[in-house]
N, C-alpha and C positions, 0 to 999 in steps of 0.2 A: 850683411843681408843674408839670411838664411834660406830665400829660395833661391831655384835653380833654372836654367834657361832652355830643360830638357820635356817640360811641359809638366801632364798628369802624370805622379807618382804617388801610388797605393799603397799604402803597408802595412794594414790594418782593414778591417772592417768599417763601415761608411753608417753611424759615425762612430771613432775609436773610443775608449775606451778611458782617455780623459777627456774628449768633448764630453761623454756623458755626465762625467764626475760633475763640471762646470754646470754643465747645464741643469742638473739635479739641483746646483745651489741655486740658480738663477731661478728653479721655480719655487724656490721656497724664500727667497728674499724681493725678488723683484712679480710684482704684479700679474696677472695671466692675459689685463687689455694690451702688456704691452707686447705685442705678438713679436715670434721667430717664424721666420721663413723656410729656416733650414736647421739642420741639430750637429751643426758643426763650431766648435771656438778656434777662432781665428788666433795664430803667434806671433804671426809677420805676413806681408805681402810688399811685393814693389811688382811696377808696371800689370800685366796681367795675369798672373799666380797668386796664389793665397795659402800658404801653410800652418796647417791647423795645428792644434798644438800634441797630438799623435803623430805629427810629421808628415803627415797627409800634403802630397803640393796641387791644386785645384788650379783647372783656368776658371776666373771672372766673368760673365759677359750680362752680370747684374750692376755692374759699377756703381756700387754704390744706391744701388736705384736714381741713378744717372747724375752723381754725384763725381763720376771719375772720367773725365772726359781726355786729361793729361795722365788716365791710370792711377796707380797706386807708387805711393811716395817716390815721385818721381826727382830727380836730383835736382833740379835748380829749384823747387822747392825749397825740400828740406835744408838746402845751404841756406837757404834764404831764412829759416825760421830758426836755423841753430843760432846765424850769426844776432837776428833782434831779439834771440830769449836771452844774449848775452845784455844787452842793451836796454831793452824795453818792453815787458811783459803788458802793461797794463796800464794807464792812466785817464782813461775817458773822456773821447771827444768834446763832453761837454763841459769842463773841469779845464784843458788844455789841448792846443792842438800839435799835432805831432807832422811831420812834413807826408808819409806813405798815406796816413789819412787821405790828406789832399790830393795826393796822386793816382789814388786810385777811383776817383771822382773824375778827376779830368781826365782819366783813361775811358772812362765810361761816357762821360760825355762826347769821348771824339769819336766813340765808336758805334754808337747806338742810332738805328736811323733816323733820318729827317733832316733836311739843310735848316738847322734853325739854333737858337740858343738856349743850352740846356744846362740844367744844375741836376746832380745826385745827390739822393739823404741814402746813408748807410746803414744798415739793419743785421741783426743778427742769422734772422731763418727765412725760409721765402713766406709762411705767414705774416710775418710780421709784414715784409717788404710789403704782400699785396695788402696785409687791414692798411698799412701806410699809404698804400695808392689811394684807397679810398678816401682817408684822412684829407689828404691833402685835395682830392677833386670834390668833395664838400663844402671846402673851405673855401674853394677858389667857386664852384658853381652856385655856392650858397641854394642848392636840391641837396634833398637826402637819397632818391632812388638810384637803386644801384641793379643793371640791366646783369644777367648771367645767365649760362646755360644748361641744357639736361645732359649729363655724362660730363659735368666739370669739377674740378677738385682745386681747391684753393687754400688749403686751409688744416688745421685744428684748434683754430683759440676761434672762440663765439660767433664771432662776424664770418671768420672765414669757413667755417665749418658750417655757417647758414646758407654760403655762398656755394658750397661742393655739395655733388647731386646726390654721391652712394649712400643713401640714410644707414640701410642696415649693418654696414662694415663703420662707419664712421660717425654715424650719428643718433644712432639708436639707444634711446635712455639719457639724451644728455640735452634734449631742451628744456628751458624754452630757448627759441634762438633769437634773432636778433632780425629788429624790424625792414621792411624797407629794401629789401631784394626781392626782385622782382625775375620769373625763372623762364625763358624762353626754349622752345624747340630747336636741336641743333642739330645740324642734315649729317646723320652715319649713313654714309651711303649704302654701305652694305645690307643695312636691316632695312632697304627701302622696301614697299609693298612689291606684292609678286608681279612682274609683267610691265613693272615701271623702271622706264631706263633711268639712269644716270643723270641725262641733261635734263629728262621732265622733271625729277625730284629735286634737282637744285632748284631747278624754274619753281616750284610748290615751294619750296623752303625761303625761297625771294620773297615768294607772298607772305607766306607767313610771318615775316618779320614784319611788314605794314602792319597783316591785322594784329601782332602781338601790343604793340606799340597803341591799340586801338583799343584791344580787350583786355590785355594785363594793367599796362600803366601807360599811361600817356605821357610822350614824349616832351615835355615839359616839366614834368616830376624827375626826370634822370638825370643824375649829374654825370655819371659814367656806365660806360659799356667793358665788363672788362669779360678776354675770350683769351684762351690757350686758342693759338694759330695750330697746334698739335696736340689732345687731350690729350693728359700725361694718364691719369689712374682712370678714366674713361675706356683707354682700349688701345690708346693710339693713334685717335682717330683724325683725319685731315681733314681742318676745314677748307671748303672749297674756294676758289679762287673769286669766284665772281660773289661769294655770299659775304666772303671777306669786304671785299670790294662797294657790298650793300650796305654792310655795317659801318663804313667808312662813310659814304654818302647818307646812310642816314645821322648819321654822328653830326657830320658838316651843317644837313638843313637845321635841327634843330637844335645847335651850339652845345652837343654832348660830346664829354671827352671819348675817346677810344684808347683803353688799356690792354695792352699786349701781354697775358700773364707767361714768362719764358722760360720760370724757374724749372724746368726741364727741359724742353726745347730748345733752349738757346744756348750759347759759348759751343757752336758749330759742332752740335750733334748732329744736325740734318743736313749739314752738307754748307752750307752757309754759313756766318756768324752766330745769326737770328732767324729763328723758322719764319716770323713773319716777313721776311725779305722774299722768300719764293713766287710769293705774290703780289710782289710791290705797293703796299699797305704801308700807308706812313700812322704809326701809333704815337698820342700825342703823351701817353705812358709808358714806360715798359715795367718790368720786375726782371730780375735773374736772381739769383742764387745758386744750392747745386753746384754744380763746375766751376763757378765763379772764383773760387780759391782752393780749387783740390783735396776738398774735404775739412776745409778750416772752416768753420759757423760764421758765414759773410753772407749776404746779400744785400739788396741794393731797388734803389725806386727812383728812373731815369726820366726826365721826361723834360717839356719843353718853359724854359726860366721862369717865365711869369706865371705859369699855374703852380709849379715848384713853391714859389714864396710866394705863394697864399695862406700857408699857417702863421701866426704868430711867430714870435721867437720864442723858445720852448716848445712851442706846441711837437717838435719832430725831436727822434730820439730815443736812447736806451745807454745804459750804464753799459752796457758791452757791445755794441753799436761801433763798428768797424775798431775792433781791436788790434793792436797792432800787429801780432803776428798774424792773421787772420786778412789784413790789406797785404804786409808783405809777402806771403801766399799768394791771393789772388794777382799782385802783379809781376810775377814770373809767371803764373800759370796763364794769364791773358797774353802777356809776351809767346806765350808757346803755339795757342790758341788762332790767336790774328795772324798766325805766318801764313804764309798762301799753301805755302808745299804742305802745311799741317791739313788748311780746311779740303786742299786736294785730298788729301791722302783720306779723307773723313767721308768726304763723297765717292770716291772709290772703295770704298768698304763698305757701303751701304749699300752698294751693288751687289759687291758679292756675297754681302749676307743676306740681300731677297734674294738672289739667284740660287743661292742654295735651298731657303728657308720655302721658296716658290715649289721648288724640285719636292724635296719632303711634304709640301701640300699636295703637290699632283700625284705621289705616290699614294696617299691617305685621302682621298678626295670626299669620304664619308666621316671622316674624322676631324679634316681641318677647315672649316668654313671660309676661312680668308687668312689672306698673308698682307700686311698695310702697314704703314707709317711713310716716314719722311726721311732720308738718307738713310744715320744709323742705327735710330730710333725706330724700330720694326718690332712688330707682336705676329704670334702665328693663335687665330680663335679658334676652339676647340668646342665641335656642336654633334648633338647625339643624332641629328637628322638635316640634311646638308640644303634639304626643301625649305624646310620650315624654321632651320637656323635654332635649333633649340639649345640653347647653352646646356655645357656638360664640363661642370666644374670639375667633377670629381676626375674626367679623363686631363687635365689641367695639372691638378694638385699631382695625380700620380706620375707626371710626366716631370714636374721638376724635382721630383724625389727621385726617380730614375735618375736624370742627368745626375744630381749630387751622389751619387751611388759610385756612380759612374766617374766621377772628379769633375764635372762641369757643373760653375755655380748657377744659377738660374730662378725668376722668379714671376710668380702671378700677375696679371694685371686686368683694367677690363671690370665695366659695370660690371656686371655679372658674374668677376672673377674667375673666365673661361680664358682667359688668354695667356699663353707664354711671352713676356720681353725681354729684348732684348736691347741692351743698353753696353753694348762694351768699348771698353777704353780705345779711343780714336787714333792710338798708335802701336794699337796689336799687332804683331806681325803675322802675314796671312799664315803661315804652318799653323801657328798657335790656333788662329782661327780655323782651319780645317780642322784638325784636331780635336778643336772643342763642336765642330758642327761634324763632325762626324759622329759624336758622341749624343747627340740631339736628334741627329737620325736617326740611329741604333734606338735610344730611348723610347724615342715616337713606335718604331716599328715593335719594340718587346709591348708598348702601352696597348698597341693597338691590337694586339694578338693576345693580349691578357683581356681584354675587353671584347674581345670576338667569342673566347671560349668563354666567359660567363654570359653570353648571351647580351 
């Protein structure tokens, strides 16, 4: 392993001088939709460092865009995928079945909430996983409406991409889309009207979901409800306890499934397992991916047996659909994940990265509009006017270019793409993490002093 345990080490200009070379290839071989965040190539990384290939050594705390929850190629991993590429690269669940297949279903099974009996179908990406939720709550609801919200992201193939809210970043030029989704209001507390507290706007957004269900589609048309318990490319945003709790009870009156989308949230970024556990919400779906195998193309669609096998035979499935080393990944990495002293240790960093990330807002209090998420899953939004909340991307963009300058990796998030998140590996050690939020401090305070003097 070529990085080192002494944190950010510089050695070169940010970025050096063969990240450019690469990246120069990359824009003349590879496409310009398919966007960088950063202008650095990565050589290596384990746990939370990243050395780029000028030897630049970076702390993480973009993980993956919250694909690294057990970090970067962490050891019982990688033993675990040296030993089945010895073994078994490749044969396809549907063709033959393999035994980790199976095991990492009934890991999922025993760990995904609700006292009830449950079957998983394995998937490659979390699109897929969530077009699959739908797939299969069709089949069993025999409805086509599919209920979803404003600031949710689900997606890039047709269906999911009709399902996620950001048109302009994600959807723009590329319909038509796909029938039958149906788009509801979802309470961000923070853009609530001026003079309106917290409890009245959840109370307003209770309502809203009757009259939605009144004026959009009627509750007899929807087969499924599916909601991020914590909007991943939205902002970060947390849905509320009791609107959770509404969506539940209306799910129950009128025999509609409720799908938990986790593919970010979940594999105990917020402090839990699964984000919708904070709120004791029993989902009668889930989805993960993400974390799920520590960067191996796995995900997965949990849910309760008998709506599970509602598809046909064949109807569920994919030629690389829980690949083998891709299960034997995910099940050390869940092994790591479920240990208590882990999801502690994930809950206690989630503290101390608002605790800091809160400090750095109250020092910029014109600058940073709100500091929010769920454990370690936190965004800090960035607004040109602190009254009127007016997104200010560009103080954003320039702030995760500083950090990287700086050696901390860091990246956008947020309708609006005003927001910084923050997603890093659940077994940082706090130096590292001081270190890297020291470096976010600093960043914030040169952004905001650059943005003072141009006026």
């Amino acid at each position: 392993m070529t990085t080192t345990a002494t944190g950010i080490s510089l050695i070169t200009e940010i970025p050096g001088p063969l990240s450019r070379d690469i990246l120069a290839r990359r824009e003349a071989a590879i496409p310009q939709g398919n966007a960088k965040l950063t202008p650095i190539s990565i050589a290596s990384a384990h746990g939370s460092l990243v050395r780029d290939v000028d030897g630049n050594q970076f702390i993480d705390l973009a993980g993956g865009i919250g694909v690294l929850a057990v970090g970067h190629t962490p050891d019982q991993v990688v033993e675990a995928l040296q030993r089945q590429a010895g073994e078994l690269i490749h044969m396809c669940a549907i063709v033959s079945t393999y035994e980790s297949f199976v095991a990492v279903a009934e890991k999922l099974n025993s760990i995904a909430p609700g006292d009830f009996a449950k079957k998983t179908v394995l998937m490659s990406t979390g699109a897929e996983a969530v077009e699959t939720a739908v797939h299969i709550a069709r089949s069993y609801q025999k409805r086509q409406g599919i209920v979803v919200f404003q600031g949710a992201y689900h997606g890039r193939t047709n269906l999911t991409m009709s399902m996620t809210s950001k048109f302009n970043l994600f959807k723009k030029g590329f319909g038509p889309f796909a029938p039958e989704v149906y788009r509801f209001p979802f309470p961000n507390v923070y853009r609530r009207p001026p003079g309106m507290s917290e409890e009245s706007f959840v109370d307003w957004h209770l309502s809203l979901l009757d009259q939605s269900f009144m004026a959009i589609v009627d509750p007899s048309h929807v087969a499924a409800i599916v909601v991020e318990p914590v909007q991943g490319e939205g902002g970060f945003v947390v849905a509320p306890k009791a609107w959770l709790e509404k969506l539940r009870a209306l799910a129950d009156e009128h025999g509609i499934l409720l799908i938990a989308d986790e593919i970010q949230s979940g594999m105990g970024r917020t402090g839990k397992l699964w984000a919708i556990e904070h709120s004791g919400v029993i989902p009668d779906m889930l989805t993960t991916a993400k974390s799920l195998a520590a960067g191996m193309p796995l995900s997965a669609v949990v849910g309760r047996s008998e709506v599970m096998d509602a598809p046909h035979p064949g109807g569920l499935g994919g030629t690389y659909s829980g690949n083998p080393l891709a299960c034997v990944a995910a099940l050390a990495a869940i092994d790591q994940i479920t240990d208590p002293a882990f999801l502690s240790r994930s809950a206690s960093l989630g503290e101390k990265l608002r605790a800091r990330l809160e400090e750095i807002g109250a020092r910029h209090p014109r600058l940073i509009g709100d500091v929010r998420g769920l454990g370690s899953m936190l965004v800090m939004e960035f607004v040109k006017d602190p009254v009127a909340k007016t997104p200010w991307m560009e103080a954003t963009a320039a702030v995760t270019v500083e950090t990287v300058r700086r050696g901390v990796i860091t990246i956008r998030a947020g309708l609006y793409s005003n927001c910084v998140r923050f997603l890093p590996a659940l077994d940082i050690s706090d130096d590292l993490l001081d270190e890297a939020l020291d470096v976010v401090s600093a960043s914030v305070d040169h952004v905001a002093s650059e943005m003072s003097m141009a006026g």
